[in-house]
KOLTOR-798022 format. One record per residue (C-alpha): residue in three letters; x, y, z. Coordinates in pm, whole numbers, plus 50000, padded with zeros to 5 digits. Example, Ala and Ser with C-alpha at 12.3 -4.5 7.8 and 13.67 -1.06 7.14 Angstrom:
// residues 2
ALA512304955050780
SER513674989450714
//
This chain:
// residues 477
UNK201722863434270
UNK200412881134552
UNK197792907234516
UNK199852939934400
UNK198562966834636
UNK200072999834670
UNK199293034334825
UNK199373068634750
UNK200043089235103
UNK199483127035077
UNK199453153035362
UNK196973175135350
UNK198963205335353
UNK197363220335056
UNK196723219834667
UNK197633184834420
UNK200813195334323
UNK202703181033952
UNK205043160434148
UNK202413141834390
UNK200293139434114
UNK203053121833922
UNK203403099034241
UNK200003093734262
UNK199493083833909
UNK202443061133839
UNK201193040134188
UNK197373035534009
UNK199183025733684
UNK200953001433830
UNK198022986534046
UNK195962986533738
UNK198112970933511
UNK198572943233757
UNK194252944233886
UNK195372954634175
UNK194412979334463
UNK195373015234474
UNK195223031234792
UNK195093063334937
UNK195943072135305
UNK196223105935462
UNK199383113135632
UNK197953144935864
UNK200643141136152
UNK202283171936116
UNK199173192636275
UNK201073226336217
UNK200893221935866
UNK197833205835779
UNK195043233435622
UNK191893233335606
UNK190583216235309
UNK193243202335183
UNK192433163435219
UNK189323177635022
UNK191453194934748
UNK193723161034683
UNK190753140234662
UNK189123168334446
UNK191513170434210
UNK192433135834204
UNK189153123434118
UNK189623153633790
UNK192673138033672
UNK190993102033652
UNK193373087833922
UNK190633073234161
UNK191673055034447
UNK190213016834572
UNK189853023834894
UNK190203055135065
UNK188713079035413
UNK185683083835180
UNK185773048635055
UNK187093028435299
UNK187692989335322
UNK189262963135502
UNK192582982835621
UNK191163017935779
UNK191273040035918
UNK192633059735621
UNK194413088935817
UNK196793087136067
UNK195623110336334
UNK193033079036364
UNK195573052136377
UNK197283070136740
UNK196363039836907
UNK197733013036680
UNK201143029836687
UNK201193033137086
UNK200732997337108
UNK203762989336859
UNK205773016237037
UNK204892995737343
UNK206332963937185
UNK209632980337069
UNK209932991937413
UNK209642963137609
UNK211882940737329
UNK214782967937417
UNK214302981937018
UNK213473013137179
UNK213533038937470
UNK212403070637619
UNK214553100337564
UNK213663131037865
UNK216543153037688
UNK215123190537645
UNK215123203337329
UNK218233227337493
UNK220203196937607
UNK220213183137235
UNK221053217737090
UNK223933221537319
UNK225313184937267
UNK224623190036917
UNK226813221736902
UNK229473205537076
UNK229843180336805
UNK230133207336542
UNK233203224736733
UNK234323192936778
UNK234153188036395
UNK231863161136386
UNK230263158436006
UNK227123133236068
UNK226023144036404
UNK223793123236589
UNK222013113936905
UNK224473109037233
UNK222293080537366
UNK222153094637730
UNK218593081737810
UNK219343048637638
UNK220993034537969
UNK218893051838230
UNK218043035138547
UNK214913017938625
UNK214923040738935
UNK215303071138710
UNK212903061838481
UNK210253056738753
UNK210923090238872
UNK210683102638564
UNK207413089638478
UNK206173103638842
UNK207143135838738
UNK205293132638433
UNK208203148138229
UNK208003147737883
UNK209763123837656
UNK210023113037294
UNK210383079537212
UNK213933065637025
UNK214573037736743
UNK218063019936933
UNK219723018936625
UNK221802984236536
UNK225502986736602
UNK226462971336284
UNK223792962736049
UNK223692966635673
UNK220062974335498
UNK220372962335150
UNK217482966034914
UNK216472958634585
UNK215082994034394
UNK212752982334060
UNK214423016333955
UNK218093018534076
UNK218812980734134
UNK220382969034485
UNK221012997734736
UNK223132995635011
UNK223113018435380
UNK225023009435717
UNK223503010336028
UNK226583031336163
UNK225713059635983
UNK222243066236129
UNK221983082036481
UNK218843067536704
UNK216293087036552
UNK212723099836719
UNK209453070136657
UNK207403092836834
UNK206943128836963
UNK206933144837300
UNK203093148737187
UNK201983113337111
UNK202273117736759
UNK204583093536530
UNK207273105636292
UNK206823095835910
UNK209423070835892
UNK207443054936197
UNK203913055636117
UNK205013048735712
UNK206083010235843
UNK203253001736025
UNK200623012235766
UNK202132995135511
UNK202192964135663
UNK198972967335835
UNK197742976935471
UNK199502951335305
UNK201182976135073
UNK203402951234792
UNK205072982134654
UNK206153014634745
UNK206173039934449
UNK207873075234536
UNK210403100934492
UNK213423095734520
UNK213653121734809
UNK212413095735018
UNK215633069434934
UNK217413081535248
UNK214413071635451
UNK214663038635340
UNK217203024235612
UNK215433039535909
UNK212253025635728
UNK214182983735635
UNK215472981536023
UNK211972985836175
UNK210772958135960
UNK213782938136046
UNK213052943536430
UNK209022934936353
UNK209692909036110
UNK207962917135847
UNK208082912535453
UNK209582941435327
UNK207812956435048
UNK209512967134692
UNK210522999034683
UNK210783022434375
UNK212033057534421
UNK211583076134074
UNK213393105633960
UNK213043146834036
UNK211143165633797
UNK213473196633699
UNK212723224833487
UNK213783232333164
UNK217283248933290
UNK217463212733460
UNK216973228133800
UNK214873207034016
UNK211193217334080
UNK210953237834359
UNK207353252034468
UNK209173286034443
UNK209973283634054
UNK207053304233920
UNK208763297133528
UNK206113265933600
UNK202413261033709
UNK202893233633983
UNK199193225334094
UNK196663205033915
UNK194183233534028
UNK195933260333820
UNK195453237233481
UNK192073229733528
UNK191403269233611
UNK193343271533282
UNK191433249633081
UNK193363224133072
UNK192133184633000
UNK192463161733256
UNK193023132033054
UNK195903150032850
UNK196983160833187
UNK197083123033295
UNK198783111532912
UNK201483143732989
UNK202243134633334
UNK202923093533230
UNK205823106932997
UNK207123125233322
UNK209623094633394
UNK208423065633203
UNK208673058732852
UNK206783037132604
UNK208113012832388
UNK207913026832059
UNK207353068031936
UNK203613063332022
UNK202773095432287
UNK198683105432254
UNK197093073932516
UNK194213076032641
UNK193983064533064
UNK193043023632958
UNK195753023932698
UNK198443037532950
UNK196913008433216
UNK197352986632926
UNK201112993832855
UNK202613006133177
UNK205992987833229
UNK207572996733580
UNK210842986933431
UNK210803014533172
UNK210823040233437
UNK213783063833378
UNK216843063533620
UNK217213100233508
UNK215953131233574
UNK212843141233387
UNK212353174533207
UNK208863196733275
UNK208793203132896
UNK206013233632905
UNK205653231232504
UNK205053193132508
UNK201903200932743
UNK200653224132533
UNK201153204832219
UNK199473168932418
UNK197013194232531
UNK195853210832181
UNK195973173132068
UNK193583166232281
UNK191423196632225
UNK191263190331792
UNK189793154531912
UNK186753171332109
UNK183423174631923
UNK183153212931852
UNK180183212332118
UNK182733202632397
UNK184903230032283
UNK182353251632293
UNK181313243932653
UNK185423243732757
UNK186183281332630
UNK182223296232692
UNK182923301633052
UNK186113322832964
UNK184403337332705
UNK181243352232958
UNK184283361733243
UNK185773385832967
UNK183513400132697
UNK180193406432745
UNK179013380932500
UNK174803397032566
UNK174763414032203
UNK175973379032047
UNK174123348031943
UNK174763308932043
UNK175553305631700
UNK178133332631672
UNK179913321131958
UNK179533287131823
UNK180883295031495
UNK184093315531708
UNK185253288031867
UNK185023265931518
UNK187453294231385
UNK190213287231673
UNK189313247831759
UNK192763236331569
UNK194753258031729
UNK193863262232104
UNK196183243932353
UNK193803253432622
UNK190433268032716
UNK191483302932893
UNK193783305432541
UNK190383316132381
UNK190363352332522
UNK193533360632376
UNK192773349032063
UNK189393362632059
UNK190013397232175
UNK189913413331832
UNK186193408531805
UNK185493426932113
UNK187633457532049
UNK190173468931821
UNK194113463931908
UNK195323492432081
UNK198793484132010
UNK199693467931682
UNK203053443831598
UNK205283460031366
UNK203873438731069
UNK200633449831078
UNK202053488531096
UNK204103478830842
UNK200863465430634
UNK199103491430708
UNK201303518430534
UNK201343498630225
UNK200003525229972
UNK197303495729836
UNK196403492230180
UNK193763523630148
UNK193053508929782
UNK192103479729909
UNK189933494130240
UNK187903518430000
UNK186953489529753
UNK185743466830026
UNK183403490330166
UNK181323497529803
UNK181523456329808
UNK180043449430126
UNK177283425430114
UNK173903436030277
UNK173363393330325
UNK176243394830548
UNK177163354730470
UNK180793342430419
UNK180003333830049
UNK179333362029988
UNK182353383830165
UNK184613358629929
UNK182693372729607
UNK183023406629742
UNK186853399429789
UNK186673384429470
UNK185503419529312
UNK187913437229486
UNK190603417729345
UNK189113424429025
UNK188493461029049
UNK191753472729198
UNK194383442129023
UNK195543440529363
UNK196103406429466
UNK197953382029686
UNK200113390529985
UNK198803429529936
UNK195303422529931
UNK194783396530150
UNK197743410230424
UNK196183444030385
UNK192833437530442
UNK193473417430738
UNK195603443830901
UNK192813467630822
UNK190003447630983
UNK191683425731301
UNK195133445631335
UNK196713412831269
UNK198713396730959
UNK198623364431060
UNK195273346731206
UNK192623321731112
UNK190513319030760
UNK190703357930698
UNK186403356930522
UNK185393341530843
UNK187103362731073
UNK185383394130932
UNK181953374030890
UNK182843366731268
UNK183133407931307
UNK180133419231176
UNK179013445530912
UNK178713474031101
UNK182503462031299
UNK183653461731011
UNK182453492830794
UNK183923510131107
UNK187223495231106
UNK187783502230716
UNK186473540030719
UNK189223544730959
UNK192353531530695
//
């Protein structure tokens, strides 16, 4: 078998978002599983909407999920260069090639001339416009002229009359396209630069790329992509074009659905895992064999089967993140839990007056439960300040008439060795004292100290508060 290769081509228009990150992962599982070579090109021919940074930010946050790439523009090998805006010259002398074999020609039709032909076709009811080929039989005269002139000109594919592109999907099985439904589309601009479906062929092949892994937006690029390689001659590679993400209405993702964090930048900033991130984002599309979901990145490698991938669309199930996520989070040693939710913890209390210890012994009290590190200020607030607003349970609690009872008691049993022991034999007494006991005395008392009725181990959360926190919070029942 030939060495598997296979690429993943970003532009560098901005942030890693969840669906090239999908792309970008399912491509290294495959080239892993098979000890191959995963690839990753830049695609930055569309100048206008290239930013700043953003190669940067997908290599960035790449490198944070765990999806690094073989070879790369910061780790380049045998195929570079590694972004197109450094491959000009390899395309020009293809274009040349096309040209003289009569594949291609230069089109001098203004931008007005192809609006006004094209509107003429839509009057004239015309569904799948298309190119009117007027520069494909211009005059070698004209063309000399032309090029005397220096007028500017794009370069056109000459579409076959009558060809049929058949391919094989490892997804969808055979697909089918006719030539006669594609109009001679654009190679290369009127500014030197080569469209995707242009510049896509020759890197591939010039990269040896085996298979093609990516959305299935791109299947209707496929014929424009097969009929090059027919006119080079080269080995097609095998194409796999997974499904759309949607949301949880079954609405496809759209960068404008803010139901949904979209960027690998906003879950880190979140506190989110990377290597849950990776185990969610496999089960975006692909499924196991068997009910297994928590792998870790070697045991995905391991089991990835291309020929599980789903040939429907796959759900963005927010819940199942968190629930991978928090998975992830109860394996951590409490020290890396503590170093996850610290740096929320310092950006919204003022943690000066508190110990390493006692913020130590804060996250223990919330490690089971937190899907993800920012979580840890919500759940946290009550030890910085009171509610100002309580649920309608804890009001409800609160107007108990053993509520006060309870308060009162707690206070004379206060331990001056403020240890959690100790608060239990002090609850312990109260129970005694006032024969008030279950749901009333332990509901009540947490109401009275946190505001809450439902929250972690109640005798740690008021060790957690501190004696004088909580002498306060009581004298006000």
């Amino acid at each position: 078998m030939k060495r598997v290769r296979v690429r993943y081509a970003p532009s560098p228009t901005g942030h890693l978002h969840i669906g090239n990150a999908r792309t970008a992962l399912f491509n290294y599982l495959f080239a892993k599983h098979y000890e191959g070579d995963f690839v990753l090109r830049i695609e930055d021919t569309d100048l206008e909407r290239n930013v700043e940074g953003g190669e940067e930010s997908q290599l960035y946050y790449m490198h944070w999920l765990g999806i690094d790439p073989d070879e790369s523009p910061k780790n380049p090998g045998a195929y570079g260069p590694y972004r197109q805006m450094e491959r000009l010259a390899i395309y020009q002398k293809h274009t040349e090639w096309l040209i003289e074999k009569g594949f291609a020609y230069k089109c001098y039709c203004t931008s007005e001339e192809l609006d006004e032909d094209y509107q003429k076709q839509v009057e004239a009811g015309v569904a799948a416009t298309r190119y009117n080929r007027k520069c494909l039989h211009l005059s070698k005269e004209l063309l000399e002229d032309n090029h005397q002139k220096q007028l500017p000109y794009t370069v056109r594919i000459r579409v076959p009359d009558n060809d049929t592109y058949t391919f094989h999907d490892m997804i969808r099985g055979d697909v089918t396209f006719e030539s006669k439904d594609i109009g001679d589309w654009v190679l290369v601009k009127a500014n030197g630069i080569p469209t995707y479906n242009y510049a896509v062929v020759i890197d591939d092949h010039l990269m040896a790329i085996t298979h093609v892994f990516r959305g299935e937006e791109h299947l209707s690029n496929t014929p424009k992509q097969l009929m090059l390689y027919r006119m080079f001659g080269w080995e097609v590679p095998q194409f796999a074009h997974m499904t759309l993400i949607v949301n949880e209405q079954r609405k496809k993702l759209s960068k404008r659905d803010n139901s949904i964090m979209q960027y690998m930048s906003q879950y880190k900033d979140l506190g989110y895992l990377p290597q849950a991130m990776f185990n969610f984002m496999a089960l975006l599309g692909w499924s196991p064999d068997g009910e297994q979901e928590i792998y870790s990145p070697e045991e995905l490698v391991k089991v990835f089967d291309e020929k599980r991938l789903s040939k429907s669309p796959s759900m963005f199930d927010k819940q199942k993140l968190t629930w991978v996520n928090n998975r992830y989070i109860k394996e951590m040693p409490l020290a890396d839990v503590v170093a996850l939710c610290k740096p929320f913890l310092q950006k919204e209390f003022d943690l000066s007056s508190h110990s390493e210890v006692w913020i130590e012994k804060l996250v223990a009290l919330f490690h089971d439960q937190l899907s993800y590190g920012h979580q840890i200020t919500e759940l946290a607030a009550l030890f910085f300040s009171a509610p100002e607003t309580l649920e309608e349970d804890a009001k409800e609690a609160l107007a108990w008439e053993t509520t006060p009872v309870i308060a009162k008691a707690f206070i004379e049993y206060l331990p001056s060795e403020w240890t959690v022991e100790n608060l239990k034999l002090a609850m312990d007494a109260v129970k005694n004292e006032t024969k008030i006991k279950g749901k009333p005395l332990f509901m009540g008392l947490r109401a009275a100290t946190t505001g809450q009725c439902h929250g972690p181990d109640l005798m740690s959360t008021i060790f957690l508060l501190g004696k004088d926190e909580v002498s306060k919070r009581l004298n006000q029942i």
